[in-house]
ZALO-679377 format. One record per atom (N, C-alpha, C): atom name; x, y, z. Coordinates in steps of 0.2 Angstrom, whole numbers, plus 5000, padded with zeros to 4 digits. Example, Ala and Ser with C-alpha at 12.3 -4.5 7.8 and 13.67 -1.06 7.14 Angstrom:
# residues 2
atom a:N X:5066 Y:4972 Z:5039;
atom a:CA X:5062 Y:4978 Z:5039;
atom a:C X:5066 Y:4984 Z:5039;
atom a:N X:5064 Y:4989 Z:5035;
atom a:CA X:5068 Y:4995 Z:5036;
atom a:C X:5064 Y:5000 Z:5039;
END
This chain:
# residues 68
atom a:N X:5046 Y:4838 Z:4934;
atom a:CA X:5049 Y:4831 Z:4934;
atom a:C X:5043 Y:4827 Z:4930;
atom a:N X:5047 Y:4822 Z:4928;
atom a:CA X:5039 Y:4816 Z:4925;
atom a:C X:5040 Y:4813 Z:4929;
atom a:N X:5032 Y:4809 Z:4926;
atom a:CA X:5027 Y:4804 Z:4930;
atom a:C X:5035 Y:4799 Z:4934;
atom a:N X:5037 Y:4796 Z:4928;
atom a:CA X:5042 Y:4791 Z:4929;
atom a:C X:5048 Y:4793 Z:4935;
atom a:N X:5052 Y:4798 Z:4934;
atom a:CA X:5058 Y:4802 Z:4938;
atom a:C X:5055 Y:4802 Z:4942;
atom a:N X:5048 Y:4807 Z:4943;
atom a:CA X:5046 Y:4806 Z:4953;
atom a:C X:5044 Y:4799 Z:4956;
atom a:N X:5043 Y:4794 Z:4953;
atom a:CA X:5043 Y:4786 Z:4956;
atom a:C X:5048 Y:4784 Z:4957;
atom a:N X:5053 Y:4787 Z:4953;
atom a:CA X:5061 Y:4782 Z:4954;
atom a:C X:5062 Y:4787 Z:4960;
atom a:N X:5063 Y:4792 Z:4964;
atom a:CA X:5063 Y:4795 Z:4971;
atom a:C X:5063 Y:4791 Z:4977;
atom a:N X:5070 Y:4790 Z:4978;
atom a:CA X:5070 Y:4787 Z:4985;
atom a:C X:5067 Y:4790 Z:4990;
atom a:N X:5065 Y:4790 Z:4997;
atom a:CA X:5063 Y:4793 Z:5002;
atom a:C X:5068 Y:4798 Z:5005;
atom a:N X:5074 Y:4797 Z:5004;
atom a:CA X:5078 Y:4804 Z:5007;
atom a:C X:5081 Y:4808 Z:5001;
atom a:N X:5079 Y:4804 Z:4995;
atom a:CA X:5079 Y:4810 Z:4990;
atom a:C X:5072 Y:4815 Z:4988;
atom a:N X:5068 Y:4810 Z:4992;
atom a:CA X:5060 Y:4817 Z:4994;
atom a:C X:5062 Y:4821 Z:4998;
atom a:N X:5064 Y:4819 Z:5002;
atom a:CA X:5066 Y:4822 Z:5009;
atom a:C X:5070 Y:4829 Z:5007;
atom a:N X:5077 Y:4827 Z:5004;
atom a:CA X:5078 Y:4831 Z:5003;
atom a:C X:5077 Y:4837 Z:4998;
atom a:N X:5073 Y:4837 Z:4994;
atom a:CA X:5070 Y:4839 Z:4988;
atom a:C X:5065 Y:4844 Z:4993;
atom a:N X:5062 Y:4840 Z:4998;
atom a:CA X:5057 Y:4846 Z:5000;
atom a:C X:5058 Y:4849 Z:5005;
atom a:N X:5066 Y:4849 Z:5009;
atom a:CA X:5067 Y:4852 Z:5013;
atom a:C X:5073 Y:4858 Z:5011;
atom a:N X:5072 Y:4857 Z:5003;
atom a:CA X:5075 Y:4862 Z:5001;
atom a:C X:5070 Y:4867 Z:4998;
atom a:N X:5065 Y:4865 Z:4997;
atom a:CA X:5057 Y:4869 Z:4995;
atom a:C X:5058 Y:4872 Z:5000;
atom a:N X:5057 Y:4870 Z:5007;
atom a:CA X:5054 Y:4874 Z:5011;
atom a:C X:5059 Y:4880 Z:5013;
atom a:N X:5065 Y:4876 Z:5013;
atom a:CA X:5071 Y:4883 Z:5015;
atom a:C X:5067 Y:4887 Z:5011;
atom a:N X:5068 Y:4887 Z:5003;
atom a:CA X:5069 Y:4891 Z:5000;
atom a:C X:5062 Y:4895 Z:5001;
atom a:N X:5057 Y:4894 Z:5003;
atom a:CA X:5047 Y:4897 Z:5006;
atom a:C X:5051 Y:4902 Z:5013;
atom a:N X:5054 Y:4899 Z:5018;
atom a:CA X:5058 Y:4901 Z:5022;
atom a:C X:5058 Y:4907 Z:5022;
atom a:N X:5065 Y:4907 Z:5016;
atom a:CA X:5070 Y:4912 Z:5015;
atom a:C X:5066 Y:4919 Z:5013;
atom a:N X:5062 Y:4916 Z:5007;
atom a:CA X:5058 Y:4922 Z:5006;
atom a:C X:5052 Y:4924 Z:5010;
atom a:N X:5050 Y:4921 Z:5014;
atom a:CA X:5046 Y:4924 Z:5021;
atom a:C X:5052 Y:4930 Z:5024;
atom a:N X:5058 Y:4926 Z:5024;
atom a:CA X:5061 Y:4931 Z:5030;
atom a:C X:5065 Y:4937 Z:5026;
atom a:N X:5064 Y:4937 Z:5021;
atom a:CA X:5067 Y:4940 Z:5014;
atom a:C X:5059 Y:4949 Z:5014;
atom a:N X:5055 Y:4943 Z:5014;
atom a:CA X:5048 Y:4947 Z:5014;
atom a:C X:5049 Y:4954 Z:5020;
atom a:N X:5048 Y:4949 Z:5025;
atom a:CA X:5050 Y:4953 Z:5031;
atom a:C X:5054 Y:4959 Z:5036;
atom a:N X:5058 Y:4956 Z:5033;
atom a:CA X:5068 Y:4961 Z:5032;
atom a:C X:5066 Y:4970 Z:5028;
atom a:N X:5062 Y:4967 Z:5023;
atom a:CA X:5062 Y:4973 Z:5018;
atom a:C X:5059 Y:4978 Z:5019;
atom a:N X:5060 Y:4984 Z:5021;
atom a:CA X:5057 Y:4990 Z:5021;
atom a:C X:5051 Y:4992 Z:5018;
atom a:N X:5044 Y:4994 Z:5021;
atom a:CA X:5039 Y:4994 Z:5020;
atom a:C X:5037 Y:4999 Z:5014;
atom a:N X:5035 Y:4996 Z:5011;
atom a:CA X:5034 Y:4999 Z:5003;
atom a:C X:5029 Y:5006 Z:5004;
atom a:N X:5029 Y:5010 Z:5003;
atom a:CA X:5022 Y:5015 Z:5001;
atom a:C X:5019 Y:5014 Z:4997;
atom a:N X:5012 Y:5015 Z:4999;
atom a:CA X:5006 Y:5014 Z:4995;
atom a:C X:5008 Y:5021 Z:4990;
atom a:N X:5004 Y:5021 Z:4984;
atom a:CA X:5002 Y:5026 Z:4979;
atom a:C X:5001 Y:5033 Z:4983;
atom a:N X:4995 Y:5031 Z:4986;
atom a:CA X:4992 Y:5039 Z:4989;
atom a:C X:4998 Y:5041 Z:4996;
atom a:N X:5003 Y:5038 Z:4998;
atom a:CA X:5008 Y:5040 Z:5000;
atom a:C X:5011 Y:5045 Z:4996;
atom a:N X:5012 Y:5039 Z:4993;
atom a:CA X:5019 Y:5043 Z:4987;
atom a:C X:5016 Y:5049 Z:4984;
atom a:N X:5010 Y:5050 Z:4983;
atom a:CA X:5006 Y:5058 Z:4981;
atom a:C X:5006 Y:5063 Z:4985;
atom a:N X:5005 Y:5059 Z:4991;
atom a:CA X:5006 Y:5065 Z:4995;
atom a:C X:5013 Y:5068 Z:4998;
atom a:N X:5017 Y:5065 Z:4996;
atom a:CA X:5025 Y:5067 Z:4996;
atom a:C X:5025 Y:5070 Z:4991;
atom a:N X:5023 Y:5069 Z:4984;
atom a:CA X:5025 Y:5072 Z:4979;
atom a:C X:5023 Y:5078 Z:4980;
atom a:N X:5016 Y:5079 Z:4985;
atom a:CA X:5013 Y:5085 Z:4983;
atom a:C X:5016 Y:5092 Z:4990;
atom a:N X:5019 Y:5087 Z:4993;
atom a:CA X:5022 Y:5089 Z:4999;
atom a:C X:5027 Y:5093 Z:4997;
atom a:N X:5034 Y:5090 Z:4993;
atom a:CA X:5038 Y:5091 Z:4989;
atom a:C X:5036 Y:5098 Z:4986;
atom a:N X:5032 Y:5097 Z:4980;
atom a:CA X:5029 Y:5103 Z:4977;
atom a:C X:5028 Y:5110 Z:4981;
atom a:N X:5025 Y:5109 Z:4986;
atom a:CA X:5021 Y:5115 Z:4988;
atom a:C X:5030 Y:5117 Z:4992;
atom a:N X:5034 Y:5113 Z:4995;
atom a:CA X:5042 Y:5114 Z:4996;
atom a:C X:5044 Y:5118 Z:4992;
atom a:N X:5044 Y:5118 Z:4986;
atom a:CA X:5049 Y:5119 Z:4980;
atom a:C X:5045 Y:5126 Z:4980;
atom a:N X:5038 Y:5128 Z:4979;
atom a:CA X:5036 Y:5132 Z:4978;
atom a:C X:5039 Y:5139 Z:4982;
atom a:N X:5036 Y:5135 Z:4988;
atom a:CA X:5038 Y:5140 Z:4994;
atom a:C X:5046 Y:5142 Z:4997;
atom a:N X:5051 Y:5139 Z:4994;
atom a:CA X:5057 Y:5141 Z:4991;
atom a:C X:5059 Y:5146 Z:4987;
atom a:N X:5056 Y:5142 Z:4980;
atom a:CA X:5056 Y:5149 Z:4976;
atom a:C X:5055 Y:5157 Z:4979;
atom a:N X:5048 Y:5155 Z:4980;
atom a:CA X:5044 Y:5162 Z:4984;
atom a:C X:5048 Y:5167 Z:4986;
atom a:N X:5052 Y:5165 Z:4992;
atom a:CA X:5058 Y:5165 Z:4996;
atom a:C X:5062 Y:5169 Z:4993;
atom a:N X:5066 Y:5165 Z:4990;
atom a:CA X:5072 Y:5165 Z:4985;
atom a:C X:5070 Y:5172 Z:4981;
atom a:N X:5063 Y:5174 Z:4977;
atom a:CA X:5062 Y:5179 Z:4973;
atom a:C X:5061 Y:5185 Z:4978;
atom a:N X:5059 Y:5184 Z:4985;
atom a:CA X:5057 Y:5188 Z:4989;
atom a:C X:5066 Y:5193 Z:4993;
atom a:N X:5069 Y:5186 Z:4993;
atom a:CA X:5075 Y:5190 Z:4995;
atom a:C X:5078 Y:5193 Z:4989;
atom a:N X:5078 Y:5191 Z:4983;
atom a:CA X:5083 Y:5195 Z:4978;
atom a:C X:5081 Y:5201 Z:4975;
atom a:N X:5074 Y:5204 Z:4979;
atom a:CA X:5071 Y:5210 Z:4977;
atom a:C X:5075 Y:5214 Z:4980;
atom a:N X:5076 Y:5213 Z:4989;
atom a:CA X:5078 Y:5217 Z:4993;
atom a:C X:5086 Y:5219 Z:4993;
END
């Protein structure tokens, strides 16, 4: 907004102007909060590596029983 627009601001048109800021700070606080907590990197490594050695010992499995 300019210098000018924000002098011409009634008091309930600040009013409302910053009570829709704050919803809006609000919403994303409880937005933040709601949401499912993210993994860090060295999580996600260690699943991938969890994953890995899974698949491995699968295989293993899988080639040990198609011998027999």
């Amino acid at each position: 907004m300019s210098e000018t627009a924000i002098k011409s601001l009634t008091a309930a048109e600040t009013r409302v102007i910053l009570a829709e800021v704050l919803r809006r700070a609000l919403w994303d606080i409880l937005e933040e909060q709601a949401a499912p907590l993210r993994p860090t990197n060295a999580e996600i490594e260690t699943r991938i590596q969890e994953l890995e050695s899974e698949i491995k010992a699968l295989r293993r499995n899988a080639r040990r029983n198609d011998a027999f």
